[in-house]
C-alpha positions in Angstrom: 120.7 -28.7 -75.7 117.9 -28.0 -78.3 113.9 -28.8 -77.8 114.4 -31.5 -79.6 117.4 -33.2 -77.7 115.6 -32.2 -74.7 112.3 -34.1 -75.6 114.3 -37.4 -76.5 116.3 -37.6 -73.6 112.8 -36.8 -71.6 111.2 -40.0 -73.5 114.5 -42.0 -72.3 114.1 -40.6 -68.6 110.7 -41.9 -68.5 111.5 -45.5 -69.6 114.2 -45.6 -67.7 112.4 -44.2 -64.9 109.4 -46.6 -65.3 111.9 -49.7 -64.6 111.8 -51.4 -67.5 113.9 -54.0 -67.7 114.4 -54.5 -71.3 113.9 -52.1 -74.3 113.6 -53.6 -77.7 114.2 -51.2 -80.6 114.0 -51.6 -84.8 116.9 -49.7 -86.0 116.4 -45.6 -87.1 118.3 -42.2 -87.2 115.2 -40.7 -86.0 115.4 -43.3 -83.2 118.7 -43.4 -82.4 119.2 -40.3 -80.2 116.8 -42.0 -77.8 118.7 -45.2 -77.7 122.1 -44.2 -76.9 120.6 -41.9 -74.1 118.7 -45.1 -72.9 122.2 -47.3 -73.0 124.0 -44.4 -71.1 125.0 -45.4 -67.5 124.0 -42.7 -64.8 125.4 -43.8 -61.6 123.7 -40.2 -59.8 120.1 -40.7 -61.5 119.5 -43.7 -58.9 118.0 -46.2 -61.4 119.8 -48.9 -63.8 119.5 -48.4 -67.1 117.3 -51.5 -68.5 118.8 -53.7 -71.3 118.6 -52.4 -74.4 118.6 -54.2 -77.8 118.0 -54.3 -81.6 115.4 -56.2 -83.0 114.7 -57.2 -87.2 111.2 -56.2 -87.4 108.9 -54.8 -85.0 106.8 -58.3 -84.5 109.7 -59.5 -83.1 109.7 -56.5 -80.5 106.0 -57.3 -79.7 106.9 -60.8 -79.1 109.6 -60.3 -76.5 108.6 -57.4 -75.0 104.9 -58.9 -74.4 106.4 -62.0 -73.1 108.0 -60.3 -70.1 105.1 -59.9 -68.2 104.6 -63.5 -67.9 108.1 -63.5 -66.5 107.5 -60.9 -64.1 109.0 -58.2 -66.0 108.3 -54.9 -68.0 109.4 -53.4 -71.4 109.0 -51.0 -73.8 109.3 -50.9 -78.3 110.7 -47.7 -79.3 110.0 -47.9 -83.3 108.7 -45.8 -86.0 104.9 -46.0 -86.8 105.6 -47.3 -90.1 106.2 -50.1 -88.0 102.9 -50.8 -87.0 102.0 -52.5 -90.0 104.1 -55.3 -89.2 103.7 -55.3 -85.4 99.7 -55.8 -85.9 99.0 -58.7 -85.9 101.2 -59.5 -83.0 100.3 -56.7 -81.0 96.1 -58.1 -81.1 96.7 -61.4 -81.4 99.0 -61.8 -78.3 99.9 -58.6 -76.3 96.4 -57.5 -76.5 94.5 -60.7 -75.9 96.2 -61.9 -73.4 96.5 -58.8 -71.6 100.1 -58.3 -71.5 101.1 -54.6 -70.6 103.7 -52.9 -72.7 105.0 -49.8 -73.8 105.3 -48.3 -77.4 107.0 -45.1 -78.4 107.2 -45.2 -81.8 108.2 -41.5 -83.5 105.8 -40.7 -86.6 106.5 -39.9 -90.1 104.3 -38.3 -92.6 103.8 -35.3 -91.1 105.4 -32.0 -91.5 109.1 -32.1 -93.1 108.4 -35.5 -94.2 110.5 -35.9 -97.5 109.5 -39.8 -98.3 106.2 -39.4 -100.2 105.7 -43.0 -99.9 105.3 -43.2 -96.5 102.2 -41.4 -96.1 100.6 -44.5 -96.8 100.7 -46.0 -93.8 102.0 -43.7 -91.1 98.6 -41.1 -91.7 96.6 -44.4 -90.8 98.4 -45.2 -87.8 96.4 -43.8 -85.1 92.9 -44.9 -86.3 94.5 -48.2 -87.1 95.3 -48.7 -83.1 92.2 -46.9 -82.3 90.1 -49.4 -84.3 91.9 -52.5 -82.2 91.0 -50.6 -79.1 95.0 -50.1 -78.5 95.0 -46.3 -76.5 96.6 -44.0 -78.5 99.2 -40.8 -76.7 100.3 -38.7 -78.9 103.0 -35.3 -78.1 104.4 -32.8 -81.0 106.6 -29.7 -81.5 103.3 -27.5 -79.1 104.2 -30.1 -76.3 107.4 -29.1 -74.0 110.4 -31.3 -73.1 108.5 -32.0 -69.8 105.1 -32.7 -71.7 106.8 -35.8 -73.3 108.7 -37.0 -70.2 105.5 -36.8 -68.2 103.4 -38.7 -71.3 105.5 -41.7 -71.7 106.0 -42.3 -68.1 102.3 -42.0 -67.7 101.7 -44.2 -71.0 104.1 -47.0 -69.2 101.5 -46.4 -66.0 98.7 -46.8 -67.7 99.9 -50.0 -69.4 100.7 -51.7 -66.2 97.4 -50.5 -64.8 95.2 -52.1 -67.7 97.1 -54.8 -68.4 97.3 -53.9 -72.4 99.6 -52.2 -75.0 100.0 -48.3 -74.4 101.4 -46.2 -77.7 102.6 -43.3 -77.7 103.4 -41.4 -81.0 105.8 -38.9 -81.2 106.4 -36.5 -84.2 110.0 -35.1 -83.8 110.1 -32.7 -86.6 110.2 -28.9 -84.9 110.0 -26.2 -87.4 111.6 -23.8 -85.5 114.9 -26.0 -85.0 117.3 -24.4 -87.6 118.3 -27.4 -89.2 114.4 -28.1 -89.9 113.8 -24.8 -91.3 112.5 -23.9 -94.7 
């Protein structure tokens, strides 16, 4: 298994790990990995899987995913952070003002490798954007190991319980020294 497979199926351990019950996702290839791992059935890893499903746009995830706490529940978004300039105004309208825990892992795009130039836009504005609405801000990369990321969503999900707020936690997948990334 490569670094990279290693770190997505860490960020699926972690939710799966943290209990959520539901995990709302907008559509990706970059994405995707993480997904299926999440909808994977592991009978020997002594937690259920939550439910995992596609959403349209990533206000949408912010809307059902901050409504479980007022069920009793927990969730998490798994997006990209292009996404964020959708999910704004949901995420500090409601999640944030009414104090509704939830987890974001959102992979980036801009960075290193990136071949859409128009998506530099938004995605290089992404951390200061959450920043600015007071939304805490994780962030791993290609330095960070497999058990880095595990260890950095499953604190993330943590934190958000503990705070009672949206937790983000950006996650650039592109690894220059995976062969199929290399120049």
């Amino acid at each position: 298994m490569s670094r990279i497979e290693q770190r997505r199926s860490g960020v699926a351990a972690a939710i799966r790990d943290l209990g959520c019950d539901f995990v709302a996702y907008v559509p990706s290839n970059s994405i995707a990995p993480i997904i299926t791992e999440l909808e994977r059935t592991d009978p020997a890893a002594g937690t259920e899987r939550p439910r995992v499903f596609p959403v349209s746009r990533e206000e949408e995830a912010v809307g059902i995913i901050g409504a479980l706490p007022l069920a009793g529940k927990f969730g998490a978004i798994v997006m990209q952070d292009n996404g964020f300039g959708n999910a704004l105004t949901a995420l500090t309208t409601f999640a944030l003002s009414y104090h509704l825990p939830l987890l974001i892992v959102a992979n980036t795009r801009g960075g290193l490798g990136e071949y859409n130039s128009m998506i530099h836009s938004i995605s290089g504005a992404v951390p200061a954007v959450l920043s600015a609405t007071a939304i805490p801000v994780f962030t791993v990369d290609r330095r960070d190991s497999p058990e880095d990321w595990r260890g950095t969503v499953a604190e993330a999900g943590k934190h958000a319980r503990m705070t009672f707020r949206p937790v983000v936690v950006l996650m650039e997948f592109f690894d220059a020294t995976e062969e199929k990334n290399a120049a």
